[in-house]
N, C-alpha and C positions, 0 to 999 in steps of 0.2 A: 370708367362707367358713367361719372358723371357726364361725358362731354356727349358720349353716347345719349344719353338721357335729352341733356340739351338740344341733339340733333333731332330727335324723336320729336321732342317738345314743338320745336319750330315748324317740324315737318306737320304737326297735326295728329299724330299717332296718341299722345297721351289722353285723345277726349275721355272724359269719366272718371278719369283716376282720382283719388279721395287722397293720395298724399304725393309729393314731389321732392326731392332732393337734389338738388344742384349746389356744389361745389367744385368751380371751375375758374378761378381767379375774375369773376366776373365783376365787376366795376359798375352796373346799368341791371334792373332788373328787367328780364326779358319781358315785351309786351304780354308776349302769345302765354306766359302765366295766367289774364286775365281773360285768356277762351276757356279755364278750368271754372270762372265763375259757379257755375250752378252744382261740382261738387266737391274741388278740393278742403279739405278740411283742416289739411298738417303739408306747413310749407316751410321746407328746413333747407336754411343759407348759408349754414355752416360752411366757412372756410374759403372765402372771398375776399374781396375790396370793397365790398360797400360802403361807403359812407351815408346812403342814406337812402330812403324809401319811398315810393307814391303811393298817393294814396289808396290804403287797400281793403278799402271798405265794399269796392264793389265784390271782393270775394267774401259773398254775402256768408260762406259754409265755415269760412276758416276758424279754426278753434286752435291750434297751436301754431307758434311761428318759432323757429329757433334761427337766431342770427350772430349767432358764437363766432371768436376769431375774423373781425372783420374789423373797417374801422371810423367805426361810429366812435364819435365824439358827444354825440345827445342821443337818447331815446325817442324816436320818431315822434312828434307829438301830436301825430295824429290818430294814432293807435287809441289812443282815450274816447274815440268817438266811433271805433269799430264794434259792429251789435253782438258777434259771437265770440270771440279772442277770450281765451279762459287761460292760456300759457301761452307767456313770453320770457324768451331767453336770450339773451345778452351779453353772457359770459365771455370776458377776454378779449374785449375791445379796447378804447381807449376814452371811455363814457366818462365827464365829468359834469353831467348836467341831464337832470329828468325832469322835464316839463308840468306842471301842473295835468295837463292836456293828456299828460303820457299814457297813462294807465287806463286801462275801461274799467268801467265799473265791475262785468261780469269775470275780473282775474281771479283766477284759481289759482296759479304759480308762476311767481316770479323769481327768474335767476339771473341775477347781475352782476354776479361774482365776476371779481380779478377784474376792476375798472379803476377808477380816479375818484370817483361820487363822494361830496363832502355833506351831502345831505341831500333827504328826501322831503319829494312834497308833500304839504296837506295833504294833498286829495286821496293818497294812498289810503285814507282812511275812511272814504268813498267806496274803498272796495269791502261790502260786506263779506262775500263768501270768498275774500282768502285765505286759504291753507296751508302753503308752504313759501316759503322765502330766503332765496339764498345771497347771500351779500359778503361774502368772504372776501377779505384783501381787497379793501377799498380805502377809504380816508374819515370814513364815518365820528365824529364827535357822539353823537347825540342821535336816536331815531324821533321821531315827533309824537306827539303826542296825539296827534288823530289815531295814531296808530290803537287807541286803546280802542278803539270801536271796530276791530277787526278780530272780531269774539269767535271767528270762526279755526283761526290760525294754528298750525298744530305743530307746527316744523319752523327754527329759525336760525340760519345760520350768519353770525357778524363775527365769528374769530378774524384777527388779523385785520383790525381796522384800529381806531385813534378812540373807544368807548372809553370815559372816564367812570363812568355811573350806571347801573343797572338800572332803570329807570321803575320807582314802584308800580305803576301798570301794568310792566312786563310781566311783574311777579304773581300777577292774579287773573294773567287769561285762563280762563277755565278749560280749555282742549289744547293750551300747551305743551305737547309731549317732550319733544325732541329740539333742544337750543345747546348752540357750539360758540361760544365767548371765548374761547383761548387766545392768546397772543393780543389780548387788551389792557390798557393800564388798569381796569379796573378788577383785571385778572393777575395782574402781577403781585398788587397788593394782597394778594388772597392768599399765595402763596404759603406752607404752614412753612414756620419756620425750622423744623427736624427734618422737612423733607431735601433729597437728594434735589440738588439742582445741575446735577452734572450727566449727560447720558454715560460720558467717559467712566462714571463709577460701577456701570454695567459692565461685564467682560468683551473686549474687543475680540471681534472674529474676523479675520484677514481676507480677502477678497481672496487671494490665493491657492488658502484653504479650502475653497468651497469650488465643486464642480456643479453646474445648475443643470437641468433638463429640461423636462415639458414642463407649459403652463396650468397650475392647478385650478386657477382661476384668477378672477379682476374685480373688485371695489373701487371706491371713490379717490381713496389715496394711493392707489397702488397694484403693483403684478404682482401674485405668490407664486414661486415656482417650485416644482420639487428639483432634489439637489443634492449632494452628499458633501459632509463636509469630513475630513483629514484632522482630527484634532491637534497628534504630533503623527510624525515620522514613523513612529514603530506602533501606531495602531491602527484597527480595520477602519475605514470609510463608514462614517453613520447617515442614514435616511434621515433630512431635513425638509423642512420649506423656508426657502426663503423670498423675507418681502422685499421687492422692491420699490420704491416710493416715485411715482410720475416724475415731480417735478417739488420748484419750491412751493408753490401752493396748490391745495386740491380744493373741491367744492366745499367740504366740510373745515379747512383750517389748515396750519403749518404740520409738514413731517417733522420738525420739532416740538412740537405738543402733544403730538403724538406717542414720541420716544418718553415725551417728560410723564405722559401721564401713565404711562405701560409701566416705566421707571417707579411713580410712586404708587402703583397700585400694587406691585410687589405679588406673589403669589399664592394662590390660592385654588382648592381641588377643580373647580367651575370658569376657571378663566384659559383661554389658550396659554400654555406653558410659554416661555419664550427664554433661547439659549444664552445669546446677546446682540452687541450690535455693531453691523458689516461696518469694517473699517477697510478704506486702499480700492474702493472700486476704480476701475477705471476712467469711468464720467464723473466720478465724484458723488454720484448718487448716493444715497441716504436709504440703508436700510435696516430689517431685525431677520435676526434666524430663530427660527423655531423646531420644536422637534413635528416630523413627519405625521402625521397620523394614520392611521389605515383606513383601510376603505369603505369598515364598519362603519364609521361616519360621515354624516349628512349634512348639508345645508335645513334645514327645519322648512326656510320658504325662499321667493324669489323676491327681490326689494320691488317697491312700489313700480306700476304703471303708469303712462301718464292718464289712465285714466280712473287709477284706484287713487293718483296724488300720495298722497301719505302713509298709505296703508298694505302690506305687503300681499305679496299673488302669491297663494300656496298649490300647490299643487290638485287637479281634481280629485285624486284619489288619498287625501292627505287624511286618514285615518290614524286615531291608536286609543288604545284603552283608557280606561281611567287612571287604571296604574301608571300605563306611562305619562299620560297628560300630569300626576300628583308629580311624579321624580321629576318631569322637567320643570315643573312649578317651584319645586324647593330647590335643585339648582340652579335656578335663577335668581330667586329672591337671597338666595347664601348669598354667589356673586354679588350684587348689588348692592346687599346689606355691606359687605364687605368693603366696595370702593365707597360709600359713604363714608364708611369707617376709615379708610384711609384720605380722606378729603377730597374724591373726584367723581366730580358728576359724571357719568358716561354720553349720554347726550344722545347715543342712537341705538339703544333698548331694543331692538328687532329681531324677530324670528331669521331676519337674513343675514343677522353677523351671532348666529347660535347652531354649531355645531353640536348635533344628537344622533345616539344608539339606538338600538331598537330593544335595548335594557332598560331606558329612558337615562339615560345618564348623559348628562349636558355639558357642553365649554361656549365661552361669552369670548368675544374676540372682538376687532374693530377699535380701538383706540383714537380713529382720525377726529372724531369731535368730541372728543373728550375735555373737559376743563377740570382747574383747579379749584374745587368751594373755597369758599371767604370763611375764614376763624378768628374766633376773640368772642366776648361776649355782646360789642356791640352789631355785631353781623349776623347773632343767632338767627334773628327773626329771615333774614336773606338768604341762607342759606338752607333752615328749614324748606323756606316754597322751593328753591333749587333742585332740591333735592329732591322734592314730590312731582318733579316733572317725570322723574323717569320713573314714580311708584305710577303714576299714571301711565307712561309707557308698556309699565308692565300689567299694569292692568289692562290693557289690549292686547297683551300677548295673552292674560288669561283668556280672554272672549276666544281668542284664537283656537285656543288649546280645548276650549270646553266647545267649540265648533264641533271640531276634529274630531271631538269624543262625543257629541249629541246621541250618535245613535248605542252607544255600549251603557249598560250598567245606569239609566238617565235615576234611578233611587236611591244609587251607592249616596252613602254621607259625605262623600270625599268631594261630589258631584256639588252638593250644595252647598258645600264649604268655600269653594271655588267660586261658585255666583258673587257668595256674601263677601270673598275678599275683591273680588271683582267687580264689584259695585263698589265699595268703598274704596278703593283705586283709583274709580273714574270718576268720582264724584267732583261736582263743577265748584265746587267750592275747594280753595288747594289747602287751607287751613284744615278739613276737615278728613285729610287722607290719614292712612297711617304710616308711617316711618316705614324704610323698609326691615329695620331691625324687628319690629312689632308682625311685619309678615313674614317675616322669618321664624319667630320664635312663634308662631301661630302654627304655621303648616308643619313644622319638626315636632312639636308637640300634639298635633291632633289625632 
């Protein structure tokens, strides 16, 4: 398709079009790119040879560029001086160097995961209105300290890099939701000392035993499929799903942090159940089995857009009562209260890793950015904010839910109840949240 594309391109057929994809081992970006001047907007190079770029400021429209799988060894440095570039990605190169120059001021999201990068520059702190930040499996020490004037930031992924130190800035952006630290020194140390550090203490499931099917679907770490698994010999084949994990790193962090934090989050009525974990694949792949669910249950929404950035796309006709917007409010806040309780921040709080009924009855799934909180008395205060990342998460799943429900019952008291924990959620102060223990015993008791 793509070389088709490319012939098209050359040919002059493509005038007008607003987005391009070419992946085609291409080494040279084509001229005839810049006859799209006056509308391409989204120009995706995913899965070439590039090493590098001209200057593309005359594609006066362009707002996203995706340059994944290629191989850049720096970040163009001329991109810093293009007028509309809001999302660049970079994912899976061989990047050990970003430019002062690099970044434009107008970035909205940056993805730079699975690179070499020992650090970023000032200027990243030049970008007022960034939102999301992926930086997974890189070499990272230290992020900078400009960074603390990116008060717009709401998503931040650095699992699986070289962090000694959660830096106190970090700990007080006010639109924080969503940060994945696993698989860093500063994460190992955190580690409680009663928790299971083995996946092997989970029950092994034999690759053999399990027959797979269709795809249930796809997330960041992984393929779920349905499947039946053979427990022994002389019993029926039971309906499963099993995950399977991409690779060794995904966008959000390792499929070992993954396993570790499912591992100590242990279980609970609001989390996806899970059987144990796939041992003897063939590829060696790294996975979990879970039990099956039926078809009563939903995805609740779709993950972000690139042009909602952070914030998930629910469906237009995404209605439900107050009853049910209250049930799934309270099994979420249990869940959450709950891996607190067990020392793990979840990290990706979303409507699109929360399976729901039309009872309101809710399950929390996603593990891929998960981390381990920091324990002892001298980390309270660190862990406290930690933690109130995802009460603030969840306090955008309430705006969500109370969306959903604007037009039902807008007097019920359950309705107003939800505002006020809603608001205090989101409040830009992270000192002045409440625990999710405290919205737990709030919403079971009211």
């Amino acid at each position: 398709m793509s070389q088709d594309t490319l012939r098209r391109l050359r040919a002059g057929e493509l005038t007008g079009c607003t987005r391009l994809d070419l992946s085609c081992e291409l080494t040279d970006l084509p001229p005839e790119v810049f006859e799209l001047a006056d509308t391409l907007e989204v120009l995706n190079l995913t899965g070439n040879r590039l090493r590098q770029l001209p200057d593309l400021s005359r594609l006066r429209h362009l707002q996203v560029l995706f340059c994944s799988d290629n191989d850049f060894t720096a970040v163009p440095e001329h991109l810093g001086a293009h007028p509309s570039l809001r999302m660049v990605g970079f994912k899976s190169n061989r990047i050990r160097h970003v430019p002062d120059t690099a970044l434009p001021p107008t970035l909205r999201w940056l993805i730079l995961t699975a690179n070499e990068i020992a650090s970023l520059p000032d200027s990243i702190g030049q970008c007022p209105g960034l939102e999301k930040v992926a930086l997974a499996g890189n070499r990272l020490r230290t992020l900078p300290e400009s960074m603390a004037a990116c008060q717009q930031l709401g998503l931040l992924r650095i699992s699986a890099n070289d962090v000694q130190t959660l830096p106190d800035w970090l700990l007080t952006l006010p639109k924080l939701a969503w940060l994945a630290y696993g698989g860093n020194p500063c994460e190992a140390s955190a580690s409680p000392p009663d928790a299971p550090t083995q996946t092997s203490s989970w029950p092994l499931i034999p690759w053999s035993s399990l027959t797979l099917a269709q795809l249930l679907g796809e997330g960041a770490s992984g393929h779920i499929h349905a499947g039946t698994w053979q427990r022994t010999p002389s019993t029926e084949p039971e309906a499963v799903a099993v995950k399977l994990y991409k690779g060794a790193l995904t966008s959000d962090g390792l499929p070992d942090q993954e396993l570790q934090a499912c591992l100590t989050a242990g279980t609970h009525p609001h989390l996806i159940p899970v059987h144990g974990v796939l041992q003897g694949h063939p590829e060696d792949r790294q996975g979990l089995v879970m039990p099956q669910l039926d078809a009563s249950w939903r995805v609740l929404a779709g993950p972000p857009s690139l042009d909602s950035c952070t914030r998930d796309v629910y469906a237009p006709d995404a209605v439900w009562s107050i009853d049910i917007a209250w049930r799934l409010a309270q099994g979420m806040a249990a869940a959450t209260a709950h891996l607190h309780a067990r020392g793990v921040l979840h990290g990706d709080l979303y409507a699109h890793n929360i399976l729901w009924r039309s009872d309101g009855q809710a399950l929390l799934g996603d593990f891929g950015a998960a981390s381990l909180l920091p324990t002892g008395a001298a980390q309270r205060t660190t862990r406290d904010a930690l933690e109130k990342m995802d009460t603030l998460a969840f306090g955008h799943l309430l705006e969500e839910l109370l969306q959903g429900a604007a037009a039902t019952e807008s007097d019920d008291p359950r309705v107003q109840a939800l505002r006020h924990w809603q608001a205090r959620c989101a409040h830009a102060l992270v000192g002045e949240r409440p625990t999710m223990e405290e919205v737990r015993q709030a919403l079971f008791s009211a």
